[in-house]
N, C-alpha and C positions, 0 to 999 in steps of 0.2 A: 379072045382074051377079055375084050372089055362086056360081053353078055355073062362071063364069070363071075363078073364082079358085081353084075348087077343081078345074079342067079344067088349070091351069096349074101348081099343086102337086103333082098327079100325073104331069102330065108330065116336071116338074122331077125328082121322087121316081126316076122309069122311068129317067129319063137316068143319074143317078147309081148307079142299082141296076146297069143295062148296062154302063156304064164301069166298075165294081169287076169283075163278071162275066166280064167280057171280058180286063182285068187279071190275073187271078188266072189266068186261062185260057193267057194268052200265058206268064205266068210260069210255069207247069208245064208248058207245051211246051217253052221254054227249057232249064229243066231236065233235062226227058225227053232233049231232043237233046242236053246237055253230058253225062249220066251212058252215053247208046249211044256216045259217041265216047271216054269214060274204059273203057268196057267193052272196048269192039273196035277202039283204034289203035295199029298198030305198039308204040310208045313206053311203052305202060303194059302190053305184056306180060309174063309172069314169065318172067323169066331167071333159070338153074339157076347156081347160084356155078361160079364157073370155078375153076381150082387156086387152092394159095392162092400169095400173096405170097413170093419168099425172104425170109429173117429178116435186118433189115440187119446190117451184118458190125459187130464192134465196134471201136471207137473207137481206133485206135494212133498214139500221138502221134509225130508226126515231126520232131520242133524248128523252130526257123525258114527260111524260104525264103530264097535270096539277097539278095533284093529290098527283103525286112523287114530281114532284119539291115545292109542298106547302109543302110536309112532310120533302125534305131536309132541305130547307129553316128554317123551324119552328126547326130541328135537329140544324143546323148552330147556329142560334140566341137563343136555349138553353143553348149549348158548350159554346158560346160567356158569358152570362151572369153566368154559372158558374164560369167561369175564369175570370169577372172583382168582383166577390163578393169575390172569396178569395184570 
């Protein structure tokens, strides 16, 4: 009876030892094939800087657009007429 018990905790032991074993194995294969594919795909090759950028042009203000100034304007002479009606 009592070598049963110790034929069953061994066995128990072996299972758990193989499952970690085996774990740890698949995980470093995983690995091995994401770091060959970070190594050797298209997408993570070095690309040499291409020219640079033109330098943006700067800033020259051009007063308001038609569009803006009919909207002020129309803002203006609303303002206006609520403040001569009350």
């Amino acid at each position: 009876m009592s070598w049963e018990i110790v034929a069953i905790s061994v066995i128990a032991a072996m299972t758990v030892i193989w499952f970690i074993w085996s774990d740890r194995r698949a995980r470093a294969s995983d690995l091995n094939h994401r770091a060959r594919h970070f190594a050797t795909a298209p997408a993570y090759r070095h690309r040499s800087p291409g020219a640079n950028a033109p330098a943006p042009q700067a800033y020259v203000p051009m007063g308001l657009s038609p569009s803006d100034r009919m909207f002020l304007e129309a803002l203006a002479q609303n303002a206006k007429t609520k403040t001569d009606a009350s």
